[in-house]
N, C-alpha and C positions, 0 to 999 in steps of 0.2 A: 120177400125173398126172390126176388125177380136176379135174373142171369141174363144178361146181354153179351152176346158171344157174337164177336164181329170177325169171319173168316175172308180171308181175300189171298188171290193168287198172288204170287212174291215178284210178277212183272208189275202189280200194281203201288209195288212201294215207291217207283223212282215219280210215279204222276199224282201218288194222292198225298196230303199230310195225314196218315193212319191217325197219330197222338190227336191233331186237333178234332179229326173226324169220330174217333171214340168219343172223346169229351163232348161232343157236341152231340152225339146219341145216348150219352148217358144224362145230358142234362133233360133231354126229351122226358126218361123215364125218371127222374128225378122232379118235373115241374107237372108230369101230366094230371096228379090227382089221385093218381091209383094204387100208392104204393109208400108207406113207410121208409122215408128217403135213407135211412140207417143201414135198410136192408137191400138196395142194390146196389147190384155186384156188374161192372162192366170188363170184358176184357180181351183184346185180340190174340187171333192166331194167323201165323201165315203159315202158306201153303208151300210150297216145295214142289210137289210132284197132284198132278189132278189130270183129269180127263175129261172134254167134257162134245157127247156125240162124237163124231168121226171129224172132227179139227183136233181133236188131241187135247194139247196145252196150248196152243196158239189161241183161246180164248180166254181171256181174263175174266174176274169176276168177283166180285165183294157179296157175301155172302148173310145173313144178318138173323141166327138163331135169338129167340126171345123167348126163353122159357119163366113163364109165372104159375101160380098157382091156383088152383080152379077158382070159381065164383062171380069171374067178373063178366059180363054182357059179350054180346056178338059184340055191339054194337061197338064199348069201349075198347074192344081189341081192335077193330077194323081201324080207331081213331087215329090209336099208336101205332099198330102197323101203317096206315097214311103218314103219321109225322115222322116215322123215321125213315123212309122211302121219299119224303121230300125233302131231308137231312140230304142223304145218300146221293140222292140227284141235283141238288145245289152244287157237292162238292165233287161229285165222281161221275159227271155225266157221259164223261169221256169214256168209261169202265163199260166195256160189251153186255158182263151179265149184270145185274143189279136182283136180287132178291131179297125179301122179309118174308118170315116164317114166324107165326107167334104158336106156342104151344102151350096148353095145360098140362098142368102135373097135378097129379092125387095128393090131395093134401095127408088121405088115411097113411099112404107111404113114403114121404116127406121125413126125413130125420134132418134135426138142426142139434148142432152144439155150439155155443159160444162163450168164450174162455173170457 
């Protein structure tokens, strides 16, 4: 059940390929080992209006939420947080901010349907 949510400021669309750059972080979590490949979900947003410190908007930044669900090691996170952050820097090194954020989720509060 893993969610890859790629956020990026809308001055970074005319420098990065977003599409190719999704795809190539979602095959990350697709090939890493950790994850029932059926069940992630990858998907961008862009940004419009952000702030970021006292530059305002005049810094860009691709942003890179990774929400899974509990159980899996420091260790394995740190792995996939490193390969999608070397994904991100292949292709967007130009890009001011670069971040990854891996987060757990309660699996106890977890609801899934599938039709």
């Amino acid at each position: 059940m893993p969610n890859l949510v790629l956020e990026y400021s809308n001055s970074v669309d005319e420098r990065v390929n977003i599409q190719g750059l999704l795809e190539d972080l979602h095959q990350v979590a697709l090939t890493c080992g950790l994850f029932d490949v059926p069940s992630v979900k990858s998907r961008s947003l862009r940004c419009h209006n952000w702030l970021v410190g006292d530059e305002e908007d005049s810094v860009d930044f691709i942003h890179i939420s990774f929400e899974l669900l509990s159980g899996r090691t420091e260790e394995q996170k740190r792995e996939l947080s490193r390969s999608l952050m070397q994904i991100l820097q292949e292709q967007a090194s130009h890009v001011r901010s670069l971040t990854v954020n891996i987060r757990d989720m309660d699996k106890s509060c977890f609801q899934k349907v599938i039709n």
